[in-house]
Every structure is written in C-alpha cells, then in structure tokens.
C-alpha positions as CSV (number, residue, x, y, z in Angstrom):
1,X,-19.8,145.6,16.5
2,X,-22.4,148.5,17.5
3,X,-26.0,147.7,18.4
4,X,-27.5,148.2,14.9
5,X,-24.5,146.4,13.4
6,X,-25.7,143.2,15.3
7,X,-29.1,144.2,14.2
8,X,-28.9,144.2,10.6
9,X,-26.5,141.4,10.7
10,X,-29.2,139.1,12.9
11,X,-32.3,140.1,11.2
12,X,-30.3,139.1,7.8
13,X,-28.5,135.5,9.2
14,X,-32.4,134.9,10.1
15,X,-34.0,135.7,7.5
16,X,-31.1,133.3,5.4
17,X,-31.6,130.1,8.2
18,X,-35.3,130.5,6.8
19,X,-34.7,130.3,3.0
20,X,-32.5,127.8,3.2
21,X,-35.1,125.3,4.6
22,X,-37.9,126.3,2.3
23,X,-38.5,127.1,-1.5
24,X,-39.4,130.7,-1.4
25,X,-39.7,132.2,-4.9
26,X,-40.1,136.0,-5.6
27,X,-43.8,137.3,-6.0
28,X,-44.3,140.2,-8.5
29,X,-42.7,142.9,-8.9
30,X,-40.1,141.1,-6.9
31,X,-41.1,140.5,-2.9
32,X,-39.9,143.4,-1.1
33,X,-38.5,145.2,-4.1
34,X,-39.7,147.0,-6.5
35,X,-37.6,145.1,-8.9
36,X,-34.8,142.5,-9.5
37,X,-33.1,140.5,-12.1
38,X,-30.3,138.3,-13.0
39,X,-29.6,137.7,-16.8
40,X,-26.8,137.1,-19.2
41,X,-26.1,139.5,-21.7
42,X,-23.7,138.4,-24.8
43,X,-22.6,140.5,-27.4
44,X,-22.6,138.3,-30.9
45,X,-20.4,140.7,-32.5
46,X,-17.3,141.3,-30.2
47,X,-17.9,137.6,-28.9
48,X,-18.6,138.5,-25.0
49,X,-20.4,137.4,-22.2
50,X,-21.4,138.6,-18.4
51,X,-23.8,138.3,-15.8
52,X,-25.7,141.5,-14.8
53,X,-28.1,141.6,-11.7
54,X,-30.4,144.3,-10.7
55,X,-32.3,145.6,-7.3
56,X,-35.2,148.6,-6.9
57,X,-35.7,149.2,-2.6
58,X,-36.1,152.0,-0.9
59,X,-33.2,153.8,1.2
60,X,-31.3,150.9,1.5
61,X,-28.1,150.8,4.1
62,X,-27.1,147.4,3.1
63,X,-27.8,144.7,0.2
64,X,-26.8,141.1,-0.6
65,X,-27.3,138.8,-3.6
66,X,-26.9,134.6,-3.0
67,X,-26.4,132.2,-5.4
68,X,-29.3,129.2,-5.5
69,X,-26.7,127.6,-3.1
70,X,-27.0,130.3,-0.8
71,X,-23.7,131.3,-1.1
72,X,-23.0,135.1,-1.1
73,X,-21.9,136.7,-4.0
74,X,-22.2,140.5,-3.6
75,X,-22.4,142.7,-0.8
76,X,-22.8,146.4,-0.6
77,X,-22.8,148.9,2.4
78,X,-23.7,152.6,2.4
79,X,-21.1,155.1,4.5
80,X,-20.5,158.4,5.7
81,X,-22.5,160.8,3.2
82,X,-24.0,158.0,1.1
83,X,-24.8,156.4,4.4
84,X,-27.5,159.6,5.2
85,X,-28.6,159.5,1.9
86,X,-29.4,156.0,1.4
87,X,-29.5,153.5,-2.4
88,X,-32.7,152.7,-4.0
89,X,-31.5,150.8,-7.6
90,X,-28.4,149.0,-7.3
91,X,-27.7,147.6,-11.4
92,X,-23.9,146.2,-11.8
93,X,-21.9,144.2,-14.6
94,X,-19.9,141.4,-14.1
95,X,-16.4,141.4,-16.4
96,X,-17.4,140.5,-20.2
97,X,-14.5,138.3,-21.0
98,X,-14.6,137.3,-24.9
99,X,-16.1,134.0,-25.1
100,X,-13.7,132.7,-27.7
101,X,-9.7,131.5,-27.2
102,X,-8.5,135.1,-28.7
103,X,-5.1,133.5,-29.7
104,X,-7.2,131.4,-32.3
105,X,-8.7,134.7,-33.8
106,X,-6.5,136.5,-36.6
107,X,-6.8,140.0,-34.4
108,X,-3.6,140.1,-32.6
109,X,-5.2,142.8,-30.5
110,X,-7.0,140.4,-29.0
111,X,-4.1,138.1,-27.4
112,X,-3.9,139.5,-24.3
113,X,-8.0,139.3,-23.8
114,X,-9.0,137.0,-20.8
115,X,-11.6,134.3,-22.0
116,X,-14.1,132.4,-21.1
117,X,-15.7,130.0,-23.4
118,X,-19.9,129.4,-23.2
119,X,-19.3,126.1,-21.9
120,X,-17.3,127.6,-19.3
121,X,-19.3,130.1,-18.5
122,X,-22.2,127.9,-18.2
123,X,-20.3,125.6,-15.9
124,X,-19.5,128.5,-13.9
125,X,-22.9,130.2,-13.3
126,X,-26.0,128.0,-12.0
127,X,-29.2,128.5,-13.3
128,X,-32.0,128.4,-10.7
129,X,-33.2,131.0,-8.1
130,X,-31.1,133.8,-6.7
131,X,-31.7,135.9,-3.5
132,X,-31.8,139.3,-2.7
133,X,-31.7,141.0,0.8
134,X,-31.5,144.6,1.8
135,X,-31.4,146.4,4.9
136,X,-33.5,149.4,5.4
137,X,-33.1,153.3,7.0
138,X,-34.9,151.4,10.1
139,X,-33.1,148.4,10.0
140,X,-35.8,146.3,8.5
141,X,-35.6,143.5,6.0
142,X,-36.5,143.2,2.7
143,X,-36.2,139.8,0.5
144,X,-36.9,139.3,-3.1
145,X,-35.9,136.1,-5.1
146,X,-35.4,136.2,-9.1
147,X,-34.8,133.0,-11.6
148,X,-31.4,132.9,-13.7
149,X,-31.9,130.7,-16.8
150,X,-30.1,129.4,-19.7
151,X,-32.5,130.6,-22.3
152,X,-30.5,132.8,-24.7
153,X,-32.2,134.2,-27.4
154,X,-30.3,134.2,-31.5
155,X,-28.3,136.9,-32.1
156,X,-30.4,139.8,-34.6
157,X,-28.9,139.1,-38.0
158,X,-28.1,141.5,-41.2
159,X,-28.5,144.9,-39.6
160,X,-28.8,147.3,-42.1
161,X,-29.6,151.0,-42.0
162,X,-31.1,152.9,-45.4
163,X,-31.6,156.9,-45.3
164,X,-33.1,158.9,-48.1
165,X,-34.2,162.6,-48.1
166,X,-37.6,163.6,-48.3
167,X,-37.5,167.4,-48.9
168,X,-35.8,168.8,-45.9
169,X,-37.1,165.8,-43.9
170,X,-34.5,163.0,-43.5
171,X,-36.3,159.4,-43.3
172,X,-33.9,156.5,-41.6
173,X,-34.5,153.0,-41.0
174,X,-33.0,150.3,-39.2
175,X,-33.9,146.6,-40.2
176,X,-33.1,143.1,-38.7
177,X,-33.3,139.6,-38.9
178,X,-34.4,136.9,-36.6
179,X,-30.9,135.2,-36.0
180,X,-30.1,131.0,-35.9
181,X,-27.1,131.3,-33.0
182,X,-25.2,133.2,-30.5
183,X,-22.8,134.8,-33.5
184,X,-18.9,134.6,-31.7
185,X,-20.1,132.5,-29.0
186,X,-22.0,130.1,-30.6
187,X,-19.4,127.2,-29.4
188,X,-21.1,125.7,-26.9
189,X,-25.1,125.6,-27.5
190,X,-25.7,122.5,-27.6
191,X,-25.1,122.5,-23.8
192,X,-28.2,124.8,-23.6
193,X,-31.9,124.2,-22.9
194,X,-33.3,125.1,-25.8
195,X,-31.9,126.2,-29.1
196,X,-31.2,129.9,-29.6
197,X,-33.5,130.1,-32.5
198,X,-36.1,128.5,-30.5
199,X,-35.9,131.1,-27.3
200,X,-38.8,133.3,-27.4
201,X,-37.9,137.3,-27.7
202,X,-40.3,139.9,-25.5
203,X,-38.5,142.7,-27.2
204,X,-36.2,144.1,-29.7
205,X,-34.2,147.3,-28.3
206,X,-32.2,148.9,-30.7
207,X,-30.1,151.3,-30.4
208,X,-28.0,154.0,-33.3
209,X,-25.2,155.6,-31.6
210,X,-22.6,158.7,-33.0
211,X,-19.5,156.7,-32.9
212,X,-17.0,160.1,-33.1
213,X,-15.6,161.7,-29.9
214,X,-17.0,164.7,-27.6
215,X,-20.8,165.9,-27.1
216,X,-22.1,164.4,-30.3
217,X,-21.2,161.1,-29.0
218,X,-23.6,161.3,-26.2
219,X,-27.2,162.2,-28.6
220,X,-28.0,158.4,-28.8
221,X,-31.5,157.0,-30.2
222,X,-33.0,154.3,-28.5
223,X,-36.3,152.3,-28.6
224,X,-37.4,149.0,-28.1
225,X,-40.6,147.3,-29.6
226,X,-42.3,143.7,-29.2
227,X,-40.9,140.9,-29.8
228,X,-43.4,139.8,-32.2
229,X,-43.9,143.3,-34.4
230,X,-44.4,141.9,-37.7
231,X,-42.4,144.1,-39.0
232,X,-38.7,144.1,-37.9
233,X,-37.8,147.5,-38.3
234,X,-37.9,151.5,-37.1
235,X,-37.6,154.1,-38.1
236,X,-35.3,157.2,-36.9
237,X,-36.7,160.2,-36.5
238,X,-36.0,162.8,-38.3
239,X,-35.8,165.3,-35.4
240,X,-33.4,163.8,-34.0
241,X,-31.0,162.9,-37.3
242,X,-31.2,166.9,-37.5
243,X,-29.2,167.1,-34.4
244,X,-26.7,165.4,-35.6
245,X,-23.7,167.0,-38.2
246,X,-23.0,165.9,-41.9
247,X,-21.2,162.8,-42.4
248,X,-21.6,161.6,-39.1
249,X,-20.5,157.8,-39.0
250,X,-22.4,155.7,-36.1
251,X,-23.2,152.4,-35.7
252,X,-26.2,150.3,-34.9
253,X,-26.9,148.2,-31.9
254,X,-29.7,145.5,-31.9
255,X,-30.6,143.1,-29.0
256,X,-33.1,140.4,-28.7
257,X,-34.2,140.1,-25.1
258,X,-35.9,137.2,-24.0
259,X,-38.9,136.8,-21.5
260,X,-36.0,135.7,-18.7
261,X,-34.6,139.4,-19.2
262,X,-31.4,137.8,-20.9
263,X,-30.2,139.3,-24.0
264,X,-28.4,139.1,-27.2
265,X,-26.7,141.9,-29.2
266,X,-25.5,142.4,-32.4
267,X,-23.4,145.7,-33.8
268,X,-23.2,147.2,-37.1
269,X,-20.6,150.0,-37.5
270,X,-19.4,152.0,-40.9
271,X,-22.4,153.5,-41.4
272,X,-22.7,157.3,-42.1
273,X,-26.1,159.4,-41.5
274,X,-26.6,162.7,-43.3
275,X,-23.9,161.6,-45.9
276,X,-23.2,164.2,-48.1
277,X,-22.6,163.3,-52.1
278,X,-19.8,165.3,-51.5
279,X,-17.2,163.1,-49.5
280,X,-19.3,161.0,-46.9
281,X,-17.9,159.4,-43.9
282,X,-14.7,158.6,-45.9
283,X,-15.3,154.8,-45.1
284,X,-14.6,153.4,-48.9
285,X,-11.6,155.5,-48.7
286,X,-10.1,153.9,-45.7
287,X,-11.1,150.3,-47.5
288,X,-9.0,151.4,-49.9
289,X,-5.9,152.6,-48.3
290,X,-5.5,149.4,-46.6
C-alpha cells in the first residue's frame, strides 16, 4: 500500500473509531457535503421497491456509505482518467425487486421476477442514521450523516389526463388524488410508523412521458409543486405538446414525496396527446382485438 493509500485509509478508520463512540448527526446541507440522502422509493403501480442514496462533495477520490451499525455498505474509488478528474455527486439505485410473490399474480411474465415483500424489505433495511465519508484531491476528510425512515407516503390515486383545443393552443391537464396505501405493496403497513395516508407529502412531482421508441421518447415534461397546493393538478404546456407528433400515446407518472425524501409513485399509461378524430392512438382498437 503506497503512502497516500495508508493516508486516506487512516484518516477514514479514524474518523469511523470516532462516530462510533458518539451520536454525531449531519448538520445542514449535510456536514461536509453539499448534499446527502437515503430514501425508499416504491412504485404503486408495478409493485416495487429500492433503496436510493445520494452524495454532493467536491473532487472526491474515494467515498463510503455505513449502515447505523457502522457496517459498510458501499464503496467507490476513482482510477486512471477518472482518478485526475475527480466525482462530485454520486446518486445510485439499489435492485427494485417487485414487492409481491409474482407466482400469486395472473401475469405469467412476472414468474421469474425476484421479490421481496415490504415486510421483508423492512426487516432488511434499518431505519436510523447513515454515514457518509469521502476522501478528497488532498486527501482530506469529509463526513456527512443523513436519517433513513419508514415514513412512506400513499400512493397518488386516479391519474387522469384531459386535453382540449383552444384555437391552435393545445390545453392539457394532469389531476390526482391523495392516495389511502402503498397500491401493489400495500401488504405489510401495518408494520410501519405511521399510516401511509397519514405521512405528510413536501411535494408532488409529476412527470408525462412519450412512451414510443427513438428521439421523441426522450422530450419528457416534468415539474413538481407543494405538497399542500390546493389544487392537485397542472397543467402541460402547450409549447411543449407542440413538440410532440399526432397521436402520440404517453403515460403519466405521479409521486408523492415525503419530508424524509422517500417517495411513492403511481403510473398511468394509454393515454394519447394530440389525438386526432381521425384514428387516435389505436388504444380501443387493441382492447378490442384481444
């Protein structure tokens, strides 16, 4: 091991020995960082689940994130090229496993998914602080320290999208619901804090999203607003619907996001903007050839 090997490696077995005897908790933005997070992200519609974690330093070699037991759980280190030129924002997904048994759904495709079940997931993940470390372009330390919670806010409910034409204009709208439960991986809550329905939401994003192949796939609208607009809806603007061709089907994303960062999506798909009277996206017809 070369000298700045044993560096690094000392200054972060330290700074470790230290946490471990104290409760050090992360001061905003996040100690050293400029940001981190932990959260859970589900998706109510497809019935998944994963953990996500984020970090913001500056010219990082090396970074680590520990479990509230200390235990390390993720390790990165910069080399050749990417070594010179350093990390700033590090943001990774765990697996999303479906959070139901799949050979209990009527999908067949879904047989082969791996699974993990909220209860399962909840006794695999521990709620409580989490610890970030990264190594700087001089070898120095940063620390920042982040809470992982259990508070998991309802999944949106009856997503609907309505478009009319207002002389050339196009006028869309997206609408929602304040949900009651997780949607597909609702099995399980009652092992939670607090009730779904109960979490608090900081925002809504939402999201409408060409679902066709090539370029148009890639013009997606997205915005988020407060969690407590009294009105829950947006509108789409109509310059950018006019990017998009005739008869374009898409669908519709909504996520509630709690104050704890951890968030709950719902999807909407089948739905056609600029819809021609003339054939549409074909949707009824495929309902009917089935």
């Amino acid at each position: 091991m070369n000298r700045k090997n044993k560096i690094a490696t000392t200054a972060l077995a330290t700074a470790i020995g230290l946490l471990v005897g104290s409760n050090a908790f992360a001061t905003e933005p996040c100690g050293d960082f400029g940001e981190c997070k932990v959260l859970v992200e589900i998706n109510s519609t497809d019935g998944d689940i994963g953990f996500h974690f984020l970090m913001d330093g500056d010219d990082l070699r090396r970074a680590a994130l520990f479990n509230p037991d200390h235990r390390k759980i993720f390790y990165y280190g910069t080399r050749r090229e990417l070594g010179e030129q350093y990390l700033t924002e590090t943001f990774a997904e765990s697996a999303e496993p479906l959070c139901f048994d799949p050979t209990e759904d009527d999908d067949p495709e879904n047989d082969d998914e791996d699974f993990v079940t909220l209860t399962e997931f909840l006794d695999r993940w521990d709620a409580g602080t989490y610890h970030f470390f990264g190594i700087g372009d001089d070898w120095e330390l940063s620390y920042g320290a982040t809470e992982l919670t259990f508070n998991l806010p309802a999944a949106p409910a009856d997503l609907e999208y309505e478009e009319e034409m207002d002389g050339d204009d196009i006028e869309g709208e997206i609408s929602w619901k304040r949900g009651k439960d997780l949607g597909e991986c609702s099995d399980g809550m009652e092992l939670l804090p607090m009730k779904p329905k109960k979490v608090p939401v900081a925002a809504w994003e939402v999201v409408l999203e060409p679902d066709v192949d090539g370029i148009v796939s890639t013009y997606k609208y997205v915005v988020r607003i407060p969690g407590d607009a009294e009105e829950l809806e947006v509108e789409v603007p109509d310059d950018y619907l006019e990017t998009l061709p005739d008869n374009t089907p898409v669908k519709i994303e909504v996520g509630a996001i709690g104050f704890d960062d951890n968030a709950t999506f719902t999807e909407e798909g089948d739905i056609c903007v600029n819809e021609t009277e003339e054939d549409g996206c074909g949707f009824d017809d495929d309902e009917e050839e089935d």
